[in-house]
Backbone as a printed PyTorch tensor [residue, N CA C, xyz], in Angstrom:
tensor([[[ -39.1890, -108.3450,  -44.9460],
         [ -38.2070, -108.6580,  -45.9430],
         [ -37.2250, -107.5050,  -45.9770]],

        [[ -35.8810, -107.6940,  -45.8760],
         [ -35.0020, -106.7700,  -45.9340],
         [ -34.4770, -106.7050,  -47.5430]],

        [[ -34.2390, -105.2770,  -47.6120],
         [ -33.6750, -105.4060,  -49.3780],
         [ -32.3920, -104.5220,  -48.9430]],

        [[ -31.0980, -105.2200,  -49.8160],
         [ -29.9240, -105.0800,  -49.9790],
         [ -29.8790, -103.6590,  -50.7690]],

        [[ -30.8680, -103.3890,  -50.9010],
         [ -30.1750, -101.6160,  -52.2730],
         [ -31.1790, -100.9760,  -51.4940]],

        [[ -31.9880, -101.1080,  -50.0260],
         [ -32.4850, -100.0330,  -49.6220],
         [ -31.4370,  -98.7930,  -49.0020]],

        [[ -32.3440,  -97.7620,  -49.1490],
         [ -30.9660,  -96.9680,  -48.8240],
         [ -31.5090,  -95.9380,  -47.6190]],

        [[ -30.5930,  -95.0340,  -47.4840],
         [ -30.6720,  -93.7420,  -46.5330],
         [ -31.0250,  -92.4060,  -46.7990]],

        [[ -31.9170,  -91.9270,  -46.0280],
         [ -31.9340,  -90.0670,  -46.8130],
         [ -30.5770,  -89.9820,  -47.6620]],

        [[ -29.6190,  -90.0440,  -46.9790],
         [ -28.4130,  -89.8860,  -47.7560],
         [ -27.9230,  -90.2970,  -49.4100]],

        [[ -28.7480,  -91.2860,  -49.3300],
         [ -27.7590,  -92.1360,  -50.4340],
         [ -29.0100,  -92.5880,  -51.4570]],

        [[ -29.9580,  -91.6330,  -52.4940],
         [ -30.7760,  -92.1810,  -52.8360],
         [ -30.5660,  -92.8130,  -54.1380]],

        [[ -31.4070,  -94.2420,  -54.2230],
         [ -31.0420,  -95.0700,  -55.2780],
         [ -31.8270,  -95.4980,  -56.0970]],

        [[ -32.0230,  -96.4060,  -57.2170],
         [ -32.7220,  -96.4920,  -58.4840],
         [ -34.2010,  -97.0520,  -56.9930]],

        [[ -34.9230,  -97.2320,  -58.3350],
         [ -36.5640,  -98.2100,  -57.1190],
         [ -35.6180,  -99.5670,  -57.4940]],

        [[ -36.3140,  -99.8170,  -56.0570],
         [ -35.5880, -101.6580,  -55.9020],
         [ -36.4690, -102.2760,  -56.8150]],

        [[ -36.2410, -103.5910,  -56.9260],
         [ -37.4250, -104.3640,  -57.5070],
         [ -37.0860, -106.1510,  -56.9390]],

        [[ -37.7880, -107.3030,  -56.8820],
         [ -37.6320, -108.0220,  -56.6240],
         [ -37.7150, -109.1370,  -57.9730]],

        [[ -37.1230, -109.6030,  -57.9040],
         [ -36.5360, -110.2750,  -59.5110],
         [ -37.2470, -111.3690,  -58.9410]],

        [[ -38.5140, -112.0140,  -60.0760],
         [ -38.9170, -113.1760,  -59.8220],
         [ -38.3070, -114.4390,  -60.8130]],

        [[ -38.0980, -114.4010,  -61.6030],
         [ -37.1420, -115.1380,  -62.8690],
         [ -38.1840, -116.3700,  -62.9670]],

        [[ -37.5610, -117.2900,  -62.7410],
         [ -38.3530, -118.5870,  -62.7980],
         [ -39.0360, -119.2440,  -61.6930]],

        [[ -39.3600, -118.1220,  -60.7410],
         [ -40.1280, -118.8490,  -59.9030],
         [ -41.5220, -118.8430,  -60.0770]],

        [[ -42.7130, -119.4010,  -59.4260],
         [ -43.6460, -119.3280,  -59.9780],
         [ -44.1650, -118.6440,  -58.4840]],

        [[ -45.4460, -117.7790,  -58.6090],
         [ -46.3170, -116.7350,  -58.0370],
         [ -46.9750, -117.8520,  -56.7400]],

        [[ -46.8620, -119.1350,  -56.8040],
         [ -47.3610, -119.7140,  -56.0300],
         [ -45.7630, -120.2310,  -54.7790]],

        [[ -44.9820, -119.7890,  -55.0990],
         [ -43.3720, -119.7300,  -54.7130],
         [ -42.8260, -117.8780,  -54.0280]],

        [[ -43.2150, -117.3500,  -54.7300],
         [ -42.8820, -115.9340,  -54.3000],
         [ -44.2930, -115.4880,  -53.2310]],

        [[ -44.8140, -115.9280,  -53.2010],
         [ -46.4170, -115.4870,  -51.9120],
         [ -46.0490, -115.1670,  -51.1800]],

        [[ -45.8080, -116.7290,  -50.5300],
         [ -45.0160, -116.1290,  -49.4340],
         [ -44.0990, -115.5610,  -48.3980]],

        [[ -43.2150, -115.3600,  -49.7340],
         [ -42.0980, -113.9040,  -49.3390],
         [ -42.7990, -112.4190,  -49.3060]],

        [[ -43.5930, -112.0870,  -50.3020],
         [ -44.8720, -111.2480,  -50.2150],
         [ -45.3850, -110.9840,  -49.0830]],

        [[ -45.9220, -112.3030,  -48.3030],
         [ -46.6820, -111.8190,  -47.2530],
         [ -45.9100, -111.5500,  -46.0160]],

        [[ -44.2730, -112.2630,  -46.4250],
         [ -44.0270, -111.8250,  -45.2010],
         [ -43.3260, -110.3910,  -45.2350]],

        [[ -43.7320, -109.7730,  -46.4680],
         [ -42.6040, -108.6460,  -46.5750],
         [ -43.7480, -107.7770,  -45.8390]],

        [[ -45.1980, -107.8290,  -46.3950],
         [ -46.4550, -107.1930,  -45.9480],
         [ -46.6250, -107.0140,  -44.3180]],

        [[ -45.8900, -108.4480,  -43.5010],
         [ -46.2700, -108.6580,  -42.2500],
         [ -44.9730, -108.1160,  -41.6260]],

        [[ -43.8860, -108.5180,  -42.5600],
         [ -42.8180, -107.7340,  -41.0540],
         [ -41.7540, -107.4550,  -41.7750]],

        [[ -42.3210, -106.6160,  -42.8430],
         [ -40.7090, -105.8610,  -43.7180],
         [ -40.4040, -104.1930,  -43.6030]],

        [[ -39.6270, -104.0020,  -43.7280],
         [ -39.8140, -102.4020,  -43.9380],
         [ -40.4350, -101.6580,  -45.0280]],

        [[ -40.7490, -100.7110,  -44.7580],
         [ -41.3660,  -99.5060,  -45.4380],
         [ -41.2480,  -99.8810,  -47.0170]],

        [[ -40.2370, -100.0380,  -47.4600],
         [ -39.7060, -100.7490,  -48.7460],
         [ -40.0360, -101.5720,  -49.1430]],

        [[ -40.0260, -102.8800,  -48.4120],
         [ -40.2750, -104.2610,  -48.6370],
         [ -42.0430, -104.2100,  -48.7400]],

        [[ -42.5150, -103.7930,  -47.8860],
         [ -44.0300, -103.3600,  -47.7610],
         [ -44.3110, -102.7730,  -49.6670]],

        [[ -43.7680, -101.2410,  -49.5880],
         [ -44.0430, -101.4600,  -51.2820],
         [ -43.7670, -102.3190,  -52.1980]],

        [[ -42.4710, -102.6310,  -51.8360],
         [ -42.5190, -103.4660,  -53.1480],
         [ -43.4210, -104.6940,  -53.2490]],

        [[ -43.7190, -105.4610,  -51.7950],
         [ -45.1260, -106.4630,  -52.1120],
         [ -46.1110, -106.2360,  -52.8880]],

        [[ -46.4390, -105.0620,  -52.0100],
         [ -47.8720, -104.2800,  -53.1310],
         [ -48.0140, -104.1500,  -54.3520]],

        [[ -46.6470, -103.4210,  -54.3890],
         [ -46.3290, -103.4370,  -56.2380],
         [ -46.3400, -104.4260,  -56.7640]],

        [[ -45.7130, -106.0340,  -56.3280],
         [ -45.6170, -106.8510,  -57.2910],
         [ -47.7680, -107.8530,  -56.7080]],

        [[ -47.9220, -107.6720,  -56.1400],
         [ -49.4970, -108.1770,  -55.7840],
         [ -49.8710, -107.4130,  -56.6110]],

        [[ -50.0440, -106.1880,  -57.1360],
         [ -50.7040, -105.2830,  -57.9850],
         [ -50.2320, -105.9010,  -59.4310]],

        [[ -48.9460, -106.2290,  -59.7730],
         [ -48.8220, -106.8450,  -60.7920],
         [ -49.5560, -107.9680,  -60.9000]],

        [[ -49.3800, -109.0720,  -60.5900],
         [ -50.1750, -110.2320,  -59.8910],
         [ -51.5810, -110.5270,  -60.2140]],

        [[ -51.9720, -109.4620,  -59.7100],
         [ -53.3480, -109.1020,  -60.1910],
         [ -53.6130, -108.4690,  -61.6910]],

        [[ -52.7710, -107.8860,  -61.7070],
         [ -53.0750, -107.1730,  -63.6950],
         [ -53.1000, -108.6460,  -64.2750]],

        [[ -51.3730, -109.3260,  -64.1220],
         [ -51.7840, -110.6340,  -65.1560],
         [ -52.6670, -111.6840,  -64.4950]],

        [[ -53.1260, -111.6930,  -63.7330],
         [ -54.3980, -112.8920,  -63.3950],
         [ -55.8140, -112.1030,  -64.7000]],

        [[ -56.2760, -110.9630,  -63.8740],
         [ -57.1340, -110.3100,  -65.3050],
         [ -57.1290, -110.5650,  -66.4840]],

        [[ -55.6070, -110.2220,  -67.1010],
         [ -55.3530, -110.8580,  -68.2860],
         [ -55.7490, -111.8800,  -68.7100]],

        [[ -55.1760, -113.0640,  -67.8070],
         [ -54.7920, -114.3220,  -68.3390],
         [ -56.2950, -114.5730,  -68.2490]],

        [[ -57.1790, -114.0450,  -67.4120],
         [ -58.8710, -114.8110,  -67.2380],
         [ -59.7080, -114.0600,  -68.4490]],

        [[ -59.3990, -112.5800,  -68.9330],
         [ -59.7340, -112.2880,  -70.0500],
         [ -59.7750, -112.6410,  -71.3460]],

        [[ -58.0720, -113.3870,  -71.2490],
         [ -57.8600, -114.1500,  -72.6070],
         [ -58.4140, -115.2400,  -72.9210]],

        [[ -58.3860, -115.8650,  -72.1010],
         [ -59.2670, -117.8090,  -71.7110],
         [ -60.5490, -117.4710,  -72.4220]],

        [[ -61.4050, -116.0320,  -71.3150],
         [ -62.7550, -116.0760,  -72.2330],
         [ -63.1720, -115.9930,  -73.4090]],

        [[ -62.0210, -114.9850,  -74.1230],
         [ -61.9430, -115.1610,  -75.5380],
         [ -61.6280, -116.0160,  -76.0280]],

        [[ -60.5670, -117.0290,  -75.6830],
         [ -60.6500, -118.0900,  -76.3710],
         [ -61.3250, -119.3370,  -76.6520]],

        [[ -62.1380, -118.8330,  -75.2100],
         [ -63.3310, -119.7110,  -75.3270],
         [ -64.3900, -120.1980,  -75.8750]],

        [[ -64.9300, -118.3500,  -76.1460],
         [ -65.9010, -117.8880,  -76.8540],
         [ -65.4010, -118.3050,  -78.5170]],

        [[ -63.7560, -118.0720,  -78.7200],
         [ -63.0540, -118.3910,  -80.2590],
         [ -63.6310, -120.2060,  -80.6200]],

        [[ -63.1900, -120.5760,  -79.1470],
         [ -63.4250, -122.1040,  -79.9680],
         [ -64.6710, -123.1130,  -79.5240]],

        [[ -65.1870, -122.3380,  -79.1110],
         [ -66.8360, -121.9980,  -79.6190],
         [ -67.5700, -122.0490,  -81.1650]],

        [[ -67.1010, -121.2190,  -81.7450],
         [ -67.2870, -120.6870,  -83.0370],
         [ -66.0400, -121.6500,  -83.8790]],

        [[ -65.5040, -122.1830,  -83.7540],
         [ -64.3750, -123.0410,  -84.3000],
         [ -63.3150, -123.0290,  -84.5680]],

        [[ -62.3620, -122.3950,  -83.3090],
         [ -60.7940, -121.6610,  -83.4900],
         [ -59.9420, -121.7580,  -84.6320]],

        [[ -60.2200, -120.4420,  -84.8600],
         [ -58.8690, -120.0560,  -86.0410],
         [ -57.6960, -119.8030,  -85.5820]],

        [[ -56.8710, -120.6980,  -85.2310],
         [ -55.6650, -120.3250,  -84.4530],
         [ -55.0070, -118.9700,  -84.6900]],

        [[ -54.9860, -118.8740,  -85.8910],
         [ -54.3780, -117.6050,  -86.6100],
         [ -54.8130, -116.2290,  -86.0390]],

        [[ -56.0860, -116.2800,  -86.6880],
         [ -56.7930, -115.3050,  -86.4250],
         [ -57.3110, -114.3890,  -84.8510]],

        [[ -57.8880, -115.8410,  -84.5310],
         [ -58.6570, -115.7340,  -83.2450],
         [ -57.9260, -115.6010,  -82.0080]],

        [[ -57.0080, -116.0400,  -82.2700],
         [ -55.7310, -116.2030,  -80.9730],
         [ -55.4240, -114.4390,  -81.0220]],

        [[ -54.4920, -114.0740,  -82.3060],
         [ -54.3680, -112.7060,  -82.3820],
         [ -55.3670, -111.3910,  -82.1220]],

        [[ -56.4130, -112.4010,  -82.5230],
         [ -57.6960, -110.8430,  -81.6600],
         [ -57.9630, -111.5960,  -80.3170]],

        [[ -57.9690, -112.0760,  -79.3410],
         [ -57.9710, -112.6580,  -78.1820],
         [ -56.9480, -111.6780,  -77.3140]],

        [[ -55.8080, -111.8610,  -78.4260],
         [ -54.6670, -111.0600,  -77.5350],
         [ -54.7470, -109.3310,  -77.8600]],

        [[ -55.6210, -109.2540,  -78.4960],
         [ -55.6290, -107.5310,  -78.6720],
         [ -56.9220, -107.4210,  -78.1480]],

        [[ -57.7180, -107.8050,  -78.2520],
         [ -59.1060, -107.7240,  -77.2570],
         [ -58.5450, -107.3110,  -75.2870]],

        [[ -57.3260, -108.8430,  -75.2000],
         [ -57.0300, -108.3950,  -73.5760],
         [ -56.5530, -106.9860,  -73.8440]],

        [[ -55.3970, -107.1570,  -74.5130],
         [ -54.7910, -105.9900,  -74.0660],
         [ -54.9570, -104.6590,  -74.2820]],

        [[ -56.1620, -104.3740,  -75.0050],
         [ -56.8990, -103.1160,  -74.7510],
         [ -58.1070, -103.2110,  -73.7160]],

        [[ -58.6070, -104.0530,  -73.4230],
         [ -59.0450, -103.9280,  -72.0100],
         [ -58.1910, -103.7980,  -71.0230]],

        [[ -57.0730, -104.7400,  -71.0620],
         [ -56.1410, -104.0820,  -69.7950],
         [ -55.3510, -102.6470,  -69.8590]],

        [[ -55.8100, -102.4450,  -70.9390],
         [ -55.2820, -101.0100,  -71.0930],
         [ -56.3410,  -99.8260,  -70.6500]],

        [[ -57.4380, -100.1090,  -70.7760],
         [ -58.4460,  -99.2250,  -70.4530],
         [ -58.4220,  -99.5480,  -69.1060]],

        [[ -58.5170, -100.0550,  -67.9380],
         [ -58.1830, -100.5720,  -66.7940],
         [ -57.2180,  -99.8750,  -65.8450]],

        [[ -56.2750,  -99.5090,  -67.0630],
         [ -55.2850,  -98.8680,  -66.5640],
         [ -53.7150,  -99.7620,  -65.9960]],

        [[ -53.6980, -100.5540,  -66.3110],
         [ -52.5350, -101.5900,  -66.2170],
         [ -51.6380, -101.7390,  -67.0670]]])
């Protein structure tokens, strides 16, 4: 994958990033893999970086489910249970380091 703001010893610039907007992760893959298989040095990180993202919110999103699982289990308090669901993930994904 070639990126338009990579630059030169010369000319150093912000970190690139690859703007996913409304596409969905099952749409951006495989630009990913091909940045992994035959991009430059750049394109190579930035895959990683966004697969590393990728992976934080998959964790998430499978962390939260279990809590909400376990919530409506016990008989979901939307209110309640939803809001500690979402602070439950996100101090585990915080201890994680993500």
């Amino acid at each position: 994958m070639t990126n338009p703001n990579e630059t030169t010893p010369a000319t150093p610039a912000a970190e690139p990033t690859i703007l996913i907007g409304d596409m969905k992760w099952s749409q951006v893959l495989p630009i990913l893999i091909a940045a992994l298989e035959d991009g430059t040095p750049t394109g190579v990180r930035m895959a990683k970086d966004h697969l590393s993202q990728m992976a934080a919110a998959a964790d998430l999103a499978g962390m939260a489910m279990d809590v909400l699982m376990r919530a409506a289990d016990r008989g979901l308090d939307l209110e309640g249970d939803m809001q500690s669901a979402i602070s439950q993930a996100r101090r585990i994904n915080a201890s994680r380091g993500h």
